[in-house]
Structure formats: structure tokens, C-alpha cells
C-alpha positions in Angstrom: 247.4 85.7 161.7 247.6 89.3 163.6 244.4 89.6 162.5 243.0 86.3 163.9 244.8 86.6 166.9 242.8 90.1 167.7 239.5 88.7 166.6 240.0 86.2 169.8 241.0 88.6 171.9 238.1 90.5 171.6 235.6 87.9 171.5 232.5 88.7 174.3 231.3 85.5 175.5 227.8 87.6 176.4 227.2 87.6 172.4 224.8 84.6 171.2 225.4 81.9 169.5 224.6 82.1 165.8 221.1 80.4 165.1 219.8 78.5 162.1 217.3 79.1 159.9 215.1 76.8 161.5 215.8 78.3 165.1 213.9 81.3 163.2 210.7 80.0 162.1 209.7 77.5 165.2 208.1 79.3 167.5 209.1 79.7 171.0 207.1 78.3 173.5 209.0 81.1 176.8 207.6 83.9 175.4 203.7 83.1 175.8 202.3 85.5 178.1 199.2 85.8 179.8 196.0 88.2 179.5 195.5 88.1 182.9 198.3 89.3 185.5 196.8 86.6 188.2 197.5 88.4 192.3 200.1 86.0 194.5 198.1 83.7 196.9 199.5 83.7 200.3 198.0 80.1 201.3 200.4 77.3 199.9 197.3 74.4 199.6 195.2 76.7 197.2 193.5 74.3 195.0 190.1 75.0 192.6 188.6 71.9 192.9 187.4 69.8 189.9 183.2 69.7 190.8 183.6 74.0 190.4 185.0 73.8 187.2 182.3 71.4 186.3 179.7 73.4 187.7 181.0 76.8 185.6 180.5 74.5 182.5 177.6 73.1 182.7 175.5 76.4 184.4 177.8 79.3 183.8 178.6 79.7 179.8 178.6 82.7 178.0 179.3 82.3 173.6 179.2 85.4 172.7 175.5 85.4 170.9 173.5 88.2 170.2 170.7 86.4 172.4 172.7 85.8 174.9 172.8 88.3 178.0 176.2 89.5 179.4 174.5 90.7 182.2 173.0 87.6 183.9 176.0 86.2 182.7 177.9 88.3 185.2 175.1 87.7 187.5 175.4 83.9 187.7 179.2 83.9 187.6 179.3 86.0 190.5 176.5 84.0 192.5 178.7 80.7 191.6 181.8 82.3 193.5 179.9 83.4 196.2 179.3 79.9 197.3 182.8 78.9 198.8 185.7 80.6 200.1 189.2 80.2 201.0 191.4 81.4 203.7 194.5 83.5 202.5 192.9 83.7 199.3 190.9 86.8 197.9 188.1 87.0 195.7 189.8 88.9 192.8 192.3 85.7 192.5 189.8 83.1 192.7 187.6 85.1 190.2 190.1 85.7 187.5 191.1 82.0 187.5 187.7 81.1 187.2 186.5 83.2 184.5 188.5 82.1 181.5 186.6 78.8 181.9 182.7 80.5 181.4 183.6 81.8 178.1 183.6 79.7 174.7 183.6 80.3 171.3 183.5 84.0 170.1 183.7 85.0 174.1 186.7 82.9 174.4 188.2 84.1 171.3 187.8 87.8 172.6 189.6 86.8 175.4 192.8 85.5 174.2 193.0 88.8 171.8 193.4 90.7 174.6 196.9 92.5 175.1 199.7 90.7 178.1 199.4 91.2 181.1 196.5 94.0 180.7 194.0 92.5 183.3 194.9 92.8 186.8 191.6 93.4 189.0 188.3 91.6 188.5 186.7 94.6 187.5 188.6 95.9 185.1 187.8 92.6 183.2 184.2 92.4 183.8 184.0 96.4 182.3 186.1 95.3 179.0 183.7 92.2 179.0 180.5 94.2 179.3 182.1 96.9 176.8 182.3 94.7 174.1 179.4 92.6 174.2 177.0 95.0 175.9 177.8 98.0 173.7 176.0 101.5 174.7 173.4 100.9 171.5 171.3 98.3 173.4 171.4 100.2 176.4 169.7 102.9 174.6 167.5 100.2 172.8 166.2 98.9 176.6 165.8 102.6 178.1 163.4 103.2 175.4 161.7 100.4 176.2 161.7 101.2 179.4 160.1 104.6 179.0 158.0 103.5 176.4 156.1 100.4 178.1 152.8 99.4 177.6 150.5 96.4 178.5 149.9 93.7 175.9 146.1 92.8 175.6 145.1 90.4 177.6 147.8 90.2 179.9 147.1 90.1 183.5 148.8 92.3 185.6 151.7 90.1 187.3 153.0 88.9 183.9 153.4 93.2 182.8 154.9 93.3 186.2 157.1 90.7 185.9 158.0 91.9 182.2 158.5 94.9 183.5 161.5 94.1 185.9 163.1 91.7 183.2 164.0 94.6 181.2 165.6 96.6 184.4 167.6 93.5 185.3 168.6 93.4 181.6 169.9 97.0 181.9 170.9 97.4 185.6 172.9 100.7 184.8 169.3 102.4 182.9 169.8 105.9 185.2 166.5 106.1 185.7 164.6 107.4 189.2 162.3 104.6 190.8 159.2 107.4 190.7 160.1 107.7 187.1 160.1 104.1 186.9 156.4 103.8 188.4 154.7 106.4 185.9 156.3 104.8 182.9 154.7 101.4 184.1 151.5 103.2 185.7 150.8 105.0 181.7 151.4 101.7 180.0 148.6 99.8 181.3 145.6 99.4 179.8 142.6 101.6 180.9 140.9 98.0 183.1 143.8 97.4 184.9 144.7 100.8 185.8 141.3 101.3 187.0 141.6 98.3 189.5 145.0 100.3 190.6 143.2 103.2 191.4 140.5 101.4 193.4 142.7 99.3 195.3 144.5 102.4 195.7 141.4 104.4 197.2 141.7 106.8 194.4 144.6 108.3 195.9 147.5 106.3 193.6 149.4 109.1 192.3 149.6 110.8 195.7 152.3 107.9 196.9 155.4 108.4 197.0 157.8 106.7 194.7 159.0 104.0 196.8 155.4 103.4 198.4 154.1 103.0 194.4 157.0 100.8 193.8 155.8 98.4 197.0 152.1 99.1 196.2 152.6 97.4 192.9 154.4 94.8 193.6 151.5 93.4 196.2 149.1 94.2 193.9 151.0 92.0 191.1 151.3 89.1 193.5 147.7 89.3 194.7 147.0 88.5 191.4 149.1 86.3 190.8 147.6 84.0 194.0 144.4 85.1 193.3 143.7 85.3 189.6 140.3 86.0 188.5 138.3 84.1 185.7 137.5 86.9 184.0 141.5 87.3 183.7 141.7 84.5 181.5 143.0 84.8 178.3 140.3 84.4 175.5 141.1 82.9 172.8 139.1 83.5 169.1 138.3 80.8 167.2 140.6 80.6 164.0 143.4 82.2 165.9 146.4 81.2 167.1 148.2 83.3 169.9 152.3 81.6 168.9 155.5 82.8 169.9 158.0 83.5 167.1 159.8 80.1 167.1 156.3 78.3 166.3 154.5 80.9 164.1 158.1 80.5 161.9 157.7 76.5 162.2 153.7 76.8 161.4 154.5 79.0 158.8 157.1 76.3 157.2 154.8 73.2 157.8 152.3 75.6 155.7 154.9 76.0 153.0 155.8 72.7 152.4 152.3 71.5 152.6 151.4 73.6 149.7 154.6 72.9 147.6 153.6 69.1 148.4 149.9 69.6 147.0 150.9 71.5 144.2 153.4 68.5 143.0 150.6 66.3 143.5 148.3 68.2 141.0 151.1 68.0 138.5 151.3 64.9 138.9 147.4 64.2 138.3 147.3 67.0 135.5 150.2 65.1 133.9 148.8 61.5 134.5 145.2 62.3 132.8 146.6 63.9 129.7 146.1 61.2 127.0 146.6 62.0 123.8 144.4 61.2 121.3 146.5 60.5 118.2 148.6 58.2 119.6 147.5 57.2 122.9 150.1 58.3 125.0 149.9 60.2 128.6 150.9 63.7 127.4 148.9 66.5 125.4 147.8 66.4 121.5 150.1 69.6 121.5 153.4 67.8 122.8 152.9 64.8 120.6 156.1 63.7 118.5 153.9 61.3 116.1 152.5 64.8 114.5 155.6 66.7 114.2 157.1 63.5 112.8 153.9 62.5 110.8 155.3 63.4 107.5 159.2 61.9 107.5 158.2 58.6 109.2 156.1 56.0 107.0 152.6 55.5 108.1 153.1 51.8 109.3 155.8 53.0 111.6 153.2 55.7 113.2 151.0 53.4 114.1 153.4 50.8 115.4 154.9 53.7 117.8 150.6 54.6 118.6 150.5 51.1 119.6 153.3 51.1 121.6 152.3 54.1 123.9 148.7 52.8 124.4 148.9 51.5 128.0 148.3 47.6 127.9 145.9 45.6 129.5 142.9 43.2 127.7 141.8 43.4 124.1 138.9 46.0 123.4 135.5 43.5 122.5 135.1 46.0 119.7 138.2 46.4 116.9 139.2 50.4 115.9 138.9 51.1 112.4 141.3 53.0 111.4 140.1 56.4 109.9 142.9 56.4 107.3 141.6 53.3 105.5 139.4 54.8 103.1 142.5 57.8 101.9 142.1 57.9 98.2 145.0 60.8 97.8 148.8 61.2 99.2 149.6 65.0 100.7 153.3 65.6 100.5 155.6 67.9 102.7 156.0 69.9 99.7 152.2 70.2 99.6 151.0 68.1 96.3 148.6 65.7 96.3 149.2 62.7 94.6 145.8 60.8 93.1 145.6 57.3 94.4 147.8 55.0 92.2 146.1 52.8 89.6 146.0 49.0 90.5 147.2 47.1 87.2 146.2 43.1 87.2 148.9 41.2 85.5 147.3 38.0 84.4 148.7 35.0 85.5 150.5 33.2 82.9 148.8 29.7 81.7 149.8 26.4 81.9 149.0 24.0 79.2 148.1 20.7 81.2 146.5 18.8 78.5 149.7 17.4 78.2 151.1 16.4 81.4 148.7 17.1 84.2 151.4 16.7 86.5 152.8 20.1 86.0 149.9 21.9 87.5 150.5 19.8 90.8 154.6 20.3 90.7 153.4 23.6 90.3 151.1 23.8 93.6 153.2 22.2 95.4 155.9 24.4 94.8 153.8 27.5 95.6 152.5 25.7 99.1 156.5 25.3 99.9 157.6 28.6 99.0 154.4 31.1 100.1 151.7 29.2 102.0 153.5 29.5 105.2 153.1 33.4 105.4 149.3 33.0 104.0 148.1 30.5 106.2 149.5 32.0 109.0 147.7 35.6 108.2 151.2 37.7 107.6 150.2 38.4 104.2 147.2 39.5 103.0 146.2 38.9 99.5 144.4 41.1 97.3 142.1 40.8 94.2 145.2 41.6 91.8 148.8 41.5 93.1 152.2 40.4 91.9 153.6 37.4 93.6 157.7 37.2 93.0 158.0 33.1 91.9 161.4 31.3 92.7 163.9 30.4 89.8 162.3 27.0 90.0 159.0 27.7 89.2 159.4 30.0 86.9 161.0 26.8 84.8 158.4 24.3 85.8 155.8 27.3 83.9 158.4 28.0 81.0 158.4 24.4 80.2 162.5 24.8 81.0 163.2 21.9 82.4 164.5 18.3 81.2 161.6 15.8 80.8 161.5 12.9 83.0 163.0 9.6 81.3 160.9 6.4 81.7 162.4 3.5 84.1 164.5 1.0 82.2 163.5 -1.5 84.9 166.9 -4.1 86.2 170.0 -4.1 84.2 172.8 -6.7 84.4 176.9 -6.7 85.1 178.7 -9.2 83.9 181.0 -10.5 86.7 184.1 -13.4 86.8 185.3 -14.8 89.8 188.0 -17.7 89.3 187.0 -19.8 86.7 182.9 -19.0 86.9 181.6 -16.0 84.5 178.6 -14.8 84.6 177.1 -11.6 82.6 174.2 -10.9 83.9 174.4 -10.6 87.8 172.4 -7.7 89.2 
């Protein structure tokens, strides 16, 4: 109880509460911080209104892509600021509120990595931006092309001008001079243009100054880009095709599947003309499963399954003899020949109709009921000697087996009695 007592008395009411497991693993909403440290605005009415942050995302974006350029990005963001202003407020605040809303996907991702609170000036943002997705490997890549710039054939000369200052707005911090500049663009062009340089020149081109080269060119470029010449024209050869990438790749597919199409077609042909000529069917002789199965499969079946794979249409005018129909000798698997069977004639046993001449026509009658039916009708073929199976029937009409037929005993009489009349010979 001492002890209790004590435990009271030293209680601190600063010590928290205990928490639950669950207060553990929710997370806490108070403890989110920012990337951006944002500077205090003195005006109290500071408002971004709602047509700039349409206008940053539908004309300002930036994903992250490798074709995308961070450097007009930056460009175009800070052109978009430019365009309104606000008292009390200064352009690092209005710029770092605006920013996060350019970026999306990857860019946007990168963003929110970033550490609390580490962002506090608009340029230290745009150098981490143009650190990480402008990385010092491609501005090595566009100073050598830059150094190492030459004219593409048949390009006039404001098109290499004008391709020429895309690659120094690409990579604004190249380091290079402006008269360096000038040579590297003055050694790439081809030997007709830089002739017409040097005559418009007076001869005296290299003698300029770097500055005066730089303006010298840029008239010249415009001059013929206002003026172009005929003979400036691009000429095109027949059977080529001058493409950028995006439409050589998509000719180059179209080609593809063109050819896979025209290759399944001549399958298709090849595998419609095979016939076979064993069995009729549309595949090769080689592939036919009436010849591997020729000897387990009786030679009535073969034909029936030849018949069956002959395509159907009209009777032939002319009937196929069959080339087997003269075989006097049976090969077996085993690879004996077996000599065509000798045909025995078992005579037909005789009738004795001196007698009674109506057995001979119980007899035919018989025969008509029991096998005329599959003669007439051509399902079995008769030959000179062959055994016909005879019912139980007529085999006892031939063997004389059966009961002979009684004469009729013409009317016989009952005798009947009703009441007192009897009569015995009622019919």
C-alpha cells in the first residue's frame, strides 16, 4: 500500500498516455512535411488563380522522358510566370507554388523523394531538377555535336542555321566562345554553300570579327530563307525515299507484314493444289495415311476412305477402272505371296419335279422372298459359281422334309339339338 501510495506521488502528468497497438501502425497524418520550405507572403489576398494552373497543364508539362528537354522545359515555365505579377508577392514564392504542378509521372515522383524542407529558393530547385534529368553525359554528347557539325546534303543554308542554334538552346551552359562557335559552323558546310559565304562576304569572311560572323550569318540565313533559289530545292531520286525515323520504322513494318501476309498466302496455294493421287485427297502422296495404313485396313475400306476425300461435285461421263481388278496374287506384311485362291463350283442340288411340279415353284418363290431384293436392286453381284446360304425352309422344301399336303374333304356335318328338334347334319 506504501508502495502504491509512492507510485502516485511520483506520477508526471508530462508522461504520455500508453498507446495501443493499433495507435502504432496507423499512420499519422501531423507529421507530413513538405519538400519545399514555401517564403511568407506579405499580401493577405494572394490567390493563384485557377486559368494559371490550367495553362501549366496543358502547355507546361515535363514527364521525365529521355526525349523530353529539361531545358525548354525551364524555358517555358519561366516564360509562363513572367506573364502576371502580384504586389507584396515575389517571384521565388509564386514560382515554387507553381512548379510542383508542371511535373508528372517520373518528374513528379522525383519530386516527392526529395528530403523536408530542403528547397528553399527557386534556384536551388531548378539546379537539383537540371541535375538529375540533365546529367553532365549529354552535355558532353551536345558539345561534340557542337564542335563536330557539318551540313547534311542538300540542305539549304537557313535549315543548318537554324539546326545549328537548336543544339545551343539545347545546351545553354556549352562554354564555348561565339568565334569558336562561327568556325565550327563555317568548317561544316559543304564546299557550295561556303563558297556563296565567301562571295557574299567579298572574300574577306574570315577577317570578321566573331560577333560580326555571328550577324553576317544570320542575314545570310534569312536571305535565303525569303529568297530561296530553285536550284536549292531538294532533288529527289527516283526509287528513293528521304523519311524521318518514325516513318522509315512504320514503312519498314507495313513491308514486314506484307511479306509475312504473301508468304501465308503461298502456303495456302501450295497446300490447296497438292492432290494426292492415291486417294484423292488435298495433301502430298508422301503424307498420305491410306499407304501407311494400306496393309492393316482391308482393301474395300481403302477405297471407301479414297472416295470420301475426293472433293464432290458431278459424276465423271467416263467410270475409273480400278487398276487392282485384274490382282491374281495377295502380298502380306510378312512379305509372302499368296497365289490367287481356286474358285470351287458346288453344284446345285436337284430337284425331282416329275413328281410334283409344284415344288420347283415353292421353291422360286422362296428364293425371290428371301434374296431377290438384294439382286434386283444391284447390292449383290453374282458370279458364275458362288454359294448362296438357303433358309431352314428351303433347305426342307429341297430335302423333300416336309409333311405332304392332304386333299380337301369338302363340307362336314355337326349334329345339333335344340329343344325337342335334332338334327345331325347342320354345317
Amino acid at each position: 500500500m506504501a508502495q502504491h501510495q509512492g507510485n502516485v506521488l511520483n506520477w508526471d502528468p508530462a508522461e504520455p498516455a500508453v498507446r495501443t497497438l493499433r495507435d502504432y501502425v496507423l499512420p499519422v497524418v501531423t507529421g507530413v512535411q513538405s519538400y519545399i520550405q514555401l517564403p511568407a507572403v506579405a499580401a493577405n489576398n494572394f490567390e493563384i488563380k485557377l486559368p494559371i494552373l490550367q495553362m501549366v497543364h496543358s502547355t507546361v508539362q515535363f514527364g521525365g522522358l529521355p526525349t523530353e528537354d529539361p531545358i525548354t522545359h525551364i524555358a517555358n515555365f519561366l516564360e509562363l510566370c513572367g506573364t502576371f505579377k502580384y504586389n507584396g508577392v515575389t517571384e521565388d514564392a509564386i514560382r515554387l507554388r507553381l512548379y510542383p504542378f508542371s511535373l508528372r509521372d517520373r518528374a513528379k515522383s522525383w519530386l516527392d523523394s526529395l528530403q523536408a524542407n530542403s528547397i528553399t529558393t527557386w534556384e536551388a530547385l531548378a539546379l537539383k531538377f537540371l541535375a538529375k534529368f540533365f546529367p553532365p553525359s549529354e552535355a558532353t554528347k551536345l558539345r561534340g555535336e557542337i564542335n563536330n557539325f557539318s551540313q547534311f546534303d542538300e540542305e539549304s543554308l537557313y535549315d543548318a542555321w537554324e539546326r545549328f542554334k537548336k543544339l545551343l538552346r539545347k545546351c545553354p551552359h556549352h562554354g564555348i566562345e561565339k568565334w569558336m562557335l562561327v568556325h565550327n559552323f563555317y568548317n561544316g558546310l559543304c564546299g557550295t554553300t561556303r563558297t556563296i559565304i565567301d562571295v557574299a562576304a567579298g572574300g574577306a569572311f574570315m577577317s570578321k570579327s566573331g560577333n560580326e560572323a555571328y550577324e553576317f550569318l544570320e542575314e545570310m540565313a534569312m536571305n535565303n530563307y525569303q529568297w530561296p533559289s530553285e536550284r536549292d530545292r531538294n532533288k529527289k531520286v527516283a526509287g528513293m525515299h528521304e523519311l524521318d525515323v518514325i516513318t522509315a520504322l512504320t514503312a519498314q513494318v507495313a513491308s514486314l507484314t506484307k511479306q509475312l501476309q504473301n508468304n501465308s498466302m503461298a502456303t495456302q496455294v501450295m497446300q490447296i493444289q497438292a492432290v494426292c493421287h492415291n486417294c484423292g485427297g488435298p495433301h502430298p502422296f508422301e503424307q498420305c495415311m491410306v499407304v501407311e495404313m494400306n496393309n492393316s485396313i482391308p482393301m474395300e475400306q481403302v477405297n471407301m476412305m479414297g472416295n470420301f476425300n475426293r472433293p464432290q461435285g458431278n459424276l465423271p461421263s467416263n467410270t475409273e477402272v480400278n487398276p487392282k481388278e485384274q490382282c491374281n496374287a495377295i502380298s502380306l506384311r510378312s512379305g509372302k505371296k499368296l497365289e490367287e485362291p481356286v474358285k470351287k463350283s458346288i453344284p446345285a442340288p436337284k430337284v425331282d419335279v416329275e413328281n410334283d411340279g409344284k415344288v420347283e415353284e415353292e421353291v422360286i418363290e422362296d428364293l425371290e422372298k428371301k434374296q431377290s431384293p438384294e439382286i434386283l436392286s444391284n447390292k449383290k453381284k453374282l458370279e458364275d459359281y458362288e454359294i448362296v446360304a438357303l433358309t431352314e425352309e428351303c433347305s426342307a422344301i429341297l430335302q423333300k422334309k416336309l409333311p405332304p399336303k392332304l386333299k380337301d374333304p369338302d363340307s362336314f356335318a355337326i349334329p345339333c339339338s335344340i329343344r325337342d328338334c335334332h338334327d345331325q347334319g347342320l354345317m
